[in-house]
Backbone as ProteinMPNN parsed JSONL, in Angstrom:
{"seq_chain_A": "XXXXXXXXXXXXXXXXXXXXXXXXXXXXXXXXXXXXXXXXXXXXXXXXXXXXXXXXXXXXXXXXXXXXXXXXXXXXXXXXXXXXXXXXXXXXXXXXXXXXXXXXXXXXXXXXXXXXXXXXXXXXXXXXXXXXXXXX", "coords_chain_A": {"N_chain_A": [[2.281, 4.901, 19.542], [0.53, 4.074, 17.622], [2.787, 3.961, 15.168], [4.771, 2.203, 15.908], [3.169, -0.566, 16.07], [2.551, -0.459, 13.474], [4.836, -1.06, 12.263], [5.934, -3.177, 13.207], [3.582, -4.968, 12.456], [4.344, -4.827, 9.649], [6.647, -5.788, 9.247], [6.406, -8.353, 9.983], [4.23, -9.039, 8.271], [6.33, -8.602, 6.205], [8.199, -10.574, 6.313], [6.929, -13.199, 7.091], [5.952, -13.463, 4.144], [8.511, -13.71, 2.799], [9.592, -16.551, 3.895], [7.681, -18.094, 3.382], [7.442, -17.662, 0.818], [5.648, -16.212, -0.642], [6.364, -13.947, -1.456], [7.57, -14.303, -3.642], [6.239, -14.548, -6.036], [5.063, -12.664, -8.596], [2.679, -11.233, -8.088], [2.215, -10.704, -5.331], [3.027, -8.548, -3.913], [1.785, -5.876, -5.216], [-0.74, -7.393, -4.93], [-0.973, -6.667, -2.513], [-1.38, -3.725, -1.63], [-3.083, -3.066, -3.103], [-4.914, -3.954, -1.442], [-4.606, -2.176, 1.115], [-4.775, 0.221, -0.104], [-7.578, 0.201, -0.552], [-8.43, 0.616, 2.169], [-9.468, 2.881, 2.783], [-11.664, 3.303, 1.485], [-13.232, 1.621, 2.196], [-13.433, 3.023, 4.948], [-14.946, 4.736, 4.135], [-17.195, 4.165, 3.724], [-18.262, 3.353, 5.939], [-18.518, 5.225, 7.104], [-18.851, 7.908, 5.925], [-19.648, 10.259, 3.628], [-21.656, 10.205, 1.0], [-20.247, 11.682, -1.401], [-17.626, 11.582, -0.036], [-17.133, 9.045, -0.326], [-17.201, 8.594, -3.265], [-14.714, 9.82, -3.787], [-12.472, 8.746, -2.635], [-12.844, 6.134, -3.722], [-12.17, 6.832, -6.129], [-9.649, 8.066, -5.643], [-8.398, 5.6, -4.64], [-8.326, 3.888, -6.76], [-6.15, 4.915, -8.038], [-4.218, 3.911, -7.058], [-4.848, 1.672, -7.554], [-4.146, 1.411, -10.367], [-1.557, 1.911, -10.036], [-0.737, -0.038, -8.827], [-1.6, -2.344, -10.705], [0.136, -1.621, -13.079], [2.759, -2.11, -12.164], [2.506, -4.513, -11.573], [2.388, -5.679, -14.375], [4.294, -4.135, -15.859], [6.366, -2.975, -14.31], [7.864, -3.193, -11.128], [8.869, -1.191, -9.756], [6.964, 0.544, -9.564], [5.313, -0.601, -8.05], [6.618, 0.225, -5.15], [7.035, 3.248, -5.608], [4.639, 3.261, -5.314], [3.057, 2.162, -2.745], [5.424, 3.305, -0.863], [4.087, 6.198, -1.841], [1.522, 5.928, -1.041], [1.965, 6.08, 1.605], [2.651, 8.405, 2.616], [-0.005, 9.866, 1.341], [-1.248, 8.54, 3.687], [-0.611, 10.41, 5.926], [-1.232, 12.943, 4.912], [-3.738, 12.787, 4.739], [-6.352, 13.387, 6.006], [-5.736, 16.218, 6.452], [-7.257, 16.609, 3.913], [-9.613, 15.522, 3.175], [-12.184, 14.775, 3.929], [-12.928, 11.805, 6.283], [-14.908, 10.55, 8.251], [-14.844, 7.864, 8.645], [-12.302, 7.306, 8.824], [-10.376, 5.927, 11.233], [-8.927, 7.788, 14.301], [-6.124, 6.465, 15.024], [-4.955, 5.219, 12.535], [-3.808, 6.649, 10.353], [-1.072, 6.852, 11.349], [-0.366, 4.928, 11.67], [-0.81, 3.127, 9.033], [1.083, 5.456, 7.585], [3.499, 4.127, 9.024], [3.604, 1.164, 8.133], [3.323, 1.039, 5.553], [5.703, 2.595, 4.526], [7.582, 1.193, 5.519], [7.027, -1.286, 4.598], [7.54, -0.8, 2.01], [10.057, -0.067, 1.46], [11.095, -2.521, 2.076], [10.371, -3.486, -0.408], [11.827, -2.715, -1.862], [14.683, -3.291, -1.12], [14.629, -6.103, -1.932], [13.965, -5.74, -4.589], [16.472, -4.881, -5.357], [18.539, -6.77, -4.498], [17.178, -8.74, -6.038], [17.563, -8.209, -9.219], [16.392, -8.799, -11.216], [13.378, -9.414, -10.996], [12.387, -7.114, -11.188], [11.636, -6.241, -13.919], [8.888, -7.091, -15.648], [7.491, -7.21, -17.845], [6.725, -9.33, -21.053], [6.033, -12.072, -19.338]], "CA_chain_A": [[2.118, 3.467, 19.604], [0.487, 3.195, 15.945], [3.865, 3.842, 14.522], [5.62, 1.021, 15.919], [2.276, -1.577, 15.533], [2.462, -0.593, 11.888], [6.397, -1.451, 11.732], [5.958, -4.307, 13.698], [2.819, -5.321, 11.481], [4.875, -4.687, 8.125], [7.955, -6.799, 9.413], [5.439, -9.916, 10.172], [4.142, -9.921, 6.991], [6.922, -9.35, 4.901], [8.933, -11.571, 6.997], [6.303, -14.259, 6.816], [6.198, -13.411, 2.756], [9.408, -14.354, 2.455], [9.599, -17.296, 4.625], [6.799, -19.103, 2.932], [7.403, -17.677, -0.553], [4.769, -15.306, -1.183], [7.129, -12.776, -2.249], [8.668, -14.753, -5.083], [4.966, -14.219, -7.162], [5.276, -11.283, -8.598], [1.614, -10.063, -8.029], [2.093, -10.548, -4.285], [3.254, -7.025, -3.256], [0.718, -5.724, -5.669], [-2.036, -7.205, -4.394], [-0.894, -6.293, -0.943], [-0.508, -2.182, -2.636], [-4.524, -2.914, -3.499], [-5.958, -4.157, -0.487], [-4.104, -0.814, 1.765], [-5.861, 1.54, -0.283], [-9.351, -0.262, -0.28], [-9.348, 0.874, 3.217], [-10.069, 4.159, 2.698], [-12.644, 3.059, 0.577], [-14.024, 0.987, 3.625], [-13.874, 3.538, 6.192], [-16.035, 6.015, 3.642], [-18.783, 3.662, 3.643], [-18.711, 3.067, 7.198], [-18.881, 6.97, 8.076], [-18.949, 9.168, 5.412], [-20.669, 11.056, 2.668], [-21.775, 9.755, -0.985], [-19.127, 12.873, -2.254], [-16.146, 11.322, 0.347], [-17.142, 7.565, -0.857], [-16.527, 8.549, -4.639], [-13.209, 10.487, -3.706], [-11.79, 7.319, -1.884], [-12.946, 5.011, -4.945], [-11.407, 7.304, -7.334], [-7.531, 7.822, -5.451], [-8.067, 4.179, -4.224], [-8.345, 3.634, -8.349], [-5.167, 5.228, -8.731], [-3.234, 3.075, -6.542], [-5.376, 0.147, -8.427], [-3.466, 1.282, -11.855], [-0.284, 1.402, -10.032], [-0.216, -1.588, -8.988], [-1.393, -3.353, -12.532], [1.499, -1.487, -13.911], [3.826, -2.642, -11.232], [2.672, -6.592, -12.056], [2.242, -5.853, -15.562], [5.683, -3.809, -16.325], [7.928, -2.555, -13.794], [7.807, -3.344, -9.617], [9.273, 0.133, -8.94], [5.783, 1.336, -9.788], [4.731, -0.668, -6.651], [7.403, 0.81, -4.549], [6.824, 4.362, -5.788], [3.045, 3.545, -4.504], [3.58, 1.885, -1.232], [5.747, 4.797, -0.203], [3.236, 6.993, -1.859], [0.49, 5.88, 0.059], [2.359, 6.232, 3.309], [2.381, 9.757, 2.103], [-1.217, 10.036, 1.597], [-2.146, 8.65, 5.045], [-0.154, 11.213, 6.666], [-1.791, 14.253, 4.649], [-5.357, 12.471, 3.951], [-6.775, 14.48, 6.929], [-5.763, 17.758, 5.988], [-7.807, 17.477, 2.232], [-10.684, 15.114, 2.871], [-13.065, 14.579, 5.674], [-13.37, 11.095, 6.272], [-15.143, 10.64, 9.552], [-14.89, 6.772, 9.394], [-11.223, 6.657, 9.563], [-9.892, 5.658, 13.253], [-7.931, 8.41, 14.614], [-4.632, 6.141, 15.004], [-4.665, 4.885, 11.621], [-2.657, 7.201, 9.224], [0.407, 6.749, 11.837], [-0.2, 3.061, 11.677], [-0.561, 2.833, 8.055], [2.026, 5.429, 7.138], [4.791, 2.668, 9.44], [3.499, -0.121, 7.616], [3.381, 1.296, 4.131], [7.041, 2.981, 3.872], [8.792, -0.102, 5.92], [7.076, -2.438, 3.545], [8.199, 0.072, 0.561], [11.683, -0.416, 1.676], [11.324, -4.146, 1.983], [10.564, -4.222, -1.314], [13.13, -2.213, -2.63], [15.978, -4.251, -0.993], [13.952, -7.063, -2.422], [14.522, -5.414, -6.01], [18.328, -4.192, -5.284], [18.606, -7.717, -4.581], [17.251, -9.256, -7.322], [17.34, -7.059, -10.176], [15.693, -9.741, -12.827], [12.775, -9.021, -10.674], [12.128, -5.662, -11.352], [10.439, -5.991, -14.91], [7.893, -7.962, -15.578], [7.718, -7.594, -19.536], [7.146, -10.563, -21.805], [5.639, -12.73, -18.839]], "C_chain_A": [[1.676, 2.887, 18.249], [1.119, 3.009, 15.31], [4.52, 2.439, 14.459], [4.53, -0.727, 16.081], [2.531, -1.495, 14.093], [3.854, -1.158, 11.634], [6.522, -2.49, 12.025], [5.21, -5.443, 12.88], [3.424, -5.786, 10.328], [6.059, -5.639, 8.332], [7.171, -8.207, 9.063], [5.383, -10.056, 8.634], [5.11, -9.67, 5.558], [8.098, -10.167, 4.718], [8.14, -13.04, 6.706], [6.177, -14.588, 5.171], [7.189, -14.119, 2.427], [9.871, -15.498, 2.963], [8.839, -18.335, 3.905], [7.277, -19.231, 1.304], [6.519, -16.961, -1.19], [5.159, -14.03, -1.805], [7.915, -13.24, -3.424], [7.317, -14.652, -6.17], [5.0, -13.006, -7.451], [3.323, -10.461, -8.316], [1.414, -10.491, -6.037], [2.23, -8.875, -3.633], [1.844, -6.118, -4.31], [-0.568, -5.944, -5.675], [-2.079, -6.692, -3.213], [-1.156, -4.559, -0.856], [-2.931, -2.233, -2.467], [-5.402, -2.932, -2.566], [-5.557, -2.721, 0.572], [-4.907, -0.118, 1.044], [-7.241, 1.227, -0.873], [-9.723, 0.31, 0.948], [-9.975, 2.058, 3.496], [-11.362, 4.378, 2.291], [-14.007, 2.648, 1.747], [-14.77, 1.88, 4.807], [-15.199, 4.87, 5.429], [-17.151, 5.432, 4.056], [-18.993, 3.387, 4.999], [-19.239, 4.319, 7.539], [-18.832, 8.184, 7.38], [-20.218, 9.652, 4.261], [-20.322, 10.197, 1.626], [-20.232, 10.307, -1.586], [-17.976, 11.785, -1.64], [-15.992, 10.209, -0.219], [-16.856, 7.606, -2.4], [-15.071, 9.059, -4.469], [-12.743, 9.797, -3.2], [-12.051, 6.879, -2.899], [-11.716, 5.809, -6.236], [-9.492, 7.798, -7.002], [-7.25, 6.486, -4.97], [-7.584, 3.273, -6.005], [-6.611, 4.007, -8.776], [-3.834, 4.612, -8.591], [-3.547, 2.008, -7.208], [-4.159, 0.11, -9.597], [-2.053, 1.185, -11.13], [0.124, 0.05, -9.529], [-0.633, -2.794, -10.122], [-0.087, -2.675, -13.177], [2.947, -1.932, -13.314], [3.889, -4.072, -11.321], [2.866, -6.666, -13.441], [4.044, -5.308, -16.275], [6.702, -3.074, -15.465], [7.556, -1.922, -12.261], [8.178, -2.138, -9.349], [8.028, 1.084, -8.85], [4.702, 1.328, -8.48], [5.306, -0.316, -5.206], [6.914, 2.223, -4.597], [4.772, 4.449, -5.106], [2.655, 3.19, -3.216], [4.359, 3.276, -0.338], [5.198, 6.173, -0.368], [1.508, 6.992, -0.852], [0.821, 6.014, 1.46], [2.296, 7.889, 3.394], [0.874, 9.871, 2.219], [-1.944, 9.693, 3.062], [-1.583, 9.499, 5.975], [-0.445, 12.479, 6.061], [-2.798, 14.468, 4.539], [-6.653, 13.281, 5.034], [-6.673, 15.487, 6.61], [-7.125, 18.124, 4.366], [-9.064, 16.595, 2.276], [-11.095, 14.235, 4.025], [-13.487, 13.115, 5.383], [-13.84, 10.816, 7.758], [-14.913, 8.628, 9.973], [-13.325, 6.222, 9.961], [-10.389, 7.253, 11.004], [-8.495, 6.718, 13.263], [-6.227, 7.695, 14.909], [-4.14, 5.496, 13.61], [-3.782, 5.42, 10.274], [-1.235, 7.203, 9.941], [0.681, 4.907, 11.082], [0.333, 2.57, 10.164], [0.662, 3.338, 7.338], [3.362, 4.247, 7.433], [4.315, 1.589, 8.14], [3.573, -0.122, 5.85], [5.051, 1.814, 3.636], [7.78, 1.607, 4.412], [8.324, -1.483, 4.914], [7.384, -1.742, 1.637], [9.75, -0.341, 0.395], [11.784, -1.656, 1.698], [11.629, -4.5, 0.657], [11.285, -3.645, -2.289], [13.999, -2.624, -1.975], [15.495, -5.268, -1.946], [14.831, -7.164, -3.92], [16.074, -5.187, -6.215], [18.988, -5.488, -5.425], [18.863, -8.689, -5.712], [16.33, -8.667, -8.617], [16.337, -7.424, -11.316], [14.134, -9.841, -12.104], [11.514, -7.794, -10.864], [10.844, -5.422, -12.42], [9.965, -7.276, -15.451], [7.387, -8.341, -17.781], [7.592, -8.562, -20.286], [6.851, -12.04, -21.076], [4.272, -13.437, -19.247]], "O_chain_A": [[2.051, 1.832, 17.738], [0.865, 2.101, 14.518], [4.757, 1.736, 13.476], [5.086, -1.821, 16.18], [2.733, -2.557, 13.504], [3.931, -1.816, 10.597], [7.237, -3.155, 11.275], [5.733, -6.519, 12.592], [3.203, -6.922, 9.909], [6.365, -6.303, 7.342], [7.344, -8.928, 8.08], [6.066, -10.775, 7.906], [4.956, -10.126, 4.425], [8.766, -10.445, 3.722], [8.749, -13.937, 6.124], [6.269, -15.76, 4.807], [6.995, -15.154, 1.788], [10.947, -15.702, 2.401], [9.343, -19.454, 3.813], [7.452, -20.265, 0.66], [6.55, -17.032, -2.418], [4.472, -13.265, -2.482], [8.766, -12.585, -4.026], [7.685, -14.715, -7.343], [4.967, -12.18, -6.539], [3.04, -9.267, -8.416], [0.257, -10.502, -5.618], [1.386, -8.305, -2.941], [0.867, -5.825, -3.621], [-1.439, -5.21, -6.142], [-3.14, -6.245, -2.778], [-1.08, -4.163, 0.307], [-3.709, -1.514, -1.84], [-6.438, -2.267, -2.56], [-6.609, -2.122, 0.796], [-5.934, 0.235, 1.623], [-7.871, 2.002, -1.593], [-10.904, 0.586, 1.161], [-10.876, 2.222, 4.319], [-12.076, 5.335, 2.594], [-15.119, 3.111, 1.998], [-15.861, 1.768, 5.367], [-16.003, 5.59, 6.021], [-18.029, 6.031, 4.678], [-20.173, 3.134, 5.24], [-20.277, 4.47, 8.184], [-18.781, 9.292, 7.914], [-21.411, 9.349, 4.237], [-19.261, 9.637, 1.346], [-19.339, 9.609, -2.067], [-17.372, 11.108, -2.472], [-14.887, 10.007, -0.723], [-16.256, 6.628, -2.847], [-14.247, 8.52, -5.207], [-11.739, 10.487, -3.017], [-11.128, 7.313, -3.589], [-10.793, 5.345, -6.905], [-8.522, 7.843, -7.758], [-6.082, 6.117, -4.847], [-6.775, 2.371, -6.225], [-5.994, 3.432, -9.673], [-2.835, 4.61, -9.31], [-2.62, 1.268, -7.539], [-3.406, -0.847, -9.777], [-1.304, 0.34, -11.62], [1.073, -0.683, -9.807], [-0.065, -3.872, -10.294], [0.676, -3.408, -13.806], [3.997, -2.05, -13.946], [4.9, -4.765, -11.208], [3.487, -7.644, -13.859], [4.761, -6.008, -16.988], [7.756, -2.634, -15.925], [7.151, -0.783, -12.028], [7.626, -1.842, -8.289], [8.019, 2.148, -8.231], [3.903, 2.136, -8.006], [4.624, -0.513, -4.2], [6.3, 2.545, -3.579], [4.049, 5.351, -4.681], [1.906, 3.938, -2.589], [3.89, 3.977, 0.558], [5.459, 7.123, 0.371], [0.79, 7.819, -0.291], [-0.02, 6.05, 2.358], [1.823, 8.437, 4.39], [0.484, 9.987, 3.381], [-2.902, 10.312, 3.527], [-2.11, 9.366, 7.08], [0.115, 13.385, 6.678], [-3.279, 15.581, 4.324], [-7.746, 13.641, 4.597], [-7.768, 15.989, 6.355], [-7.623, 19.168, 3.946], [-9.792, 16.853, 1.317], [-10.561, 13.376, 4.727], [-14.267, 12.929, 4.448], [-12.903, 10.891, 8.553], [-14.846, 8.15, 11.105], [-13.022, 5.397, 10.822], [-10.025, 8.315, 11.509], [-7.456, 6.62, 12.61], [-5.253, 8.444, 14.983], [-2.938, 5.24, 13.527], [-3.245, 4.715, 9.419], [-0.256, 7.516, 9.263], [1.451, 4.207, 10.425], [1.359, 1.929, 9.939], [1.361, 2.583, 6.663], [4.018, 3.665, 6.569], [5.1, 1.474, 7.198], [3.821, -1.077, 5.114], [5.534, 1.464, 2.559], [8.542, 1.017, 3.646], [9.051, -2.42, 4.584], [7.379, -2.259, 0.52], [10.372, -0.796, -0.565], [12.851, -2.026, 1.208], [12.504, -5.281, 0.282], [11.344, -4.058, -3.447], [14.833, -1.872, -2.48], [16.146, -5.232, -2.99], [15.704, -7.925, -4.338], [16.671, -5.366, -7.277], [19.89, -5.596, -6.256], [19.87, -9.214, -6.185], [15.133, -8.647, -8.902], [15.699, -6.687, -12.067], [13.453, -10.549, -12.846], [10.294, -7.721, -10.714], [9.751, -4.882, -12.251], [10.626, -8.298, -15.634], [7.133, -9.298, -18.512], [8.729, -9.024, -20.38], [7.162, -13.076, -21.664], [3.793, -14.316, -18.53]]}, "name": "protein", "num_of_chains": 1, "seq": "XXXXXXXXXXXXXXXXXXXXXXXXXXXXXXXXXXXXXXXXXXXXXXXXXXXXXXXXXXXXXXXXXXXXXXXXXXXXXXXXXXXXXXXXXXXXXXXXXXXXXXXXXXXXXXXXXXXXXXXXXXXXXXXXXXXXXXXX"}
């Protein structure tokens, strides 16, 4: 059931994105890239250890830089991290004990992180003058 909340989730808002116009800014998907892997960050401090709360800040950091390099020079960077983080919530159990995050949440998030990966690579396929950001 978290699968298809997260797909359902990820449609809404990047259905509503494009509807309003929030996807024509280029640091929209990029901030969206920042706030997803804050939550990891979130659920440390709700329920975990000092140690798990720096190891969430520091791969939540890494998604931070990809998405400044994805507003700053080239959107595939926020693609390649969106579908990388759907990745990470489907292995983040196996390598690091977070006790605060909710057992249905790495289904949920992986749905919502690769179907809004793919959004925004039609997005880019689309419109290619998009892509890099360079010289803005």
């Amino acid at each position: 059931m978290e699968y298809l909340i997260g797909l359902i989730l990820s449609l809404a808002v990047a259905g509503f994105a494009a509807v309003v116009g929030f996807d024509r800014e280029r640091a929209f998907y990029p901030t969206v890239l920042i706030v997803i892997a804050s939550y990891y960050v979130l659920f440390a401090a709700m329920g975990a250890s000092r140690r798990t709360l720096i190891i969430e800040i520091v791969l939540a950091g890494g998604f931070l830089l990809a998405a400044a390099l994805g507003f700053r020079k080239n959107c595939w960077f926020v693609v390649a991290a969106l579908i990388g983080h759907g990745i990470f919530d489907f292995v983040h159990r196996f390598f690091i004990d977070n006790p605060g995050v909710p057992h249905w949440w790495p289904g949920f998030c992986l749905a919502f992180d690769a179907l809004l990966g793919a959004f925004l690579t039609m997005r880019l396929i689309r419109h290619p003058e998009r892509v890099s950001f360079e010289g803005r």
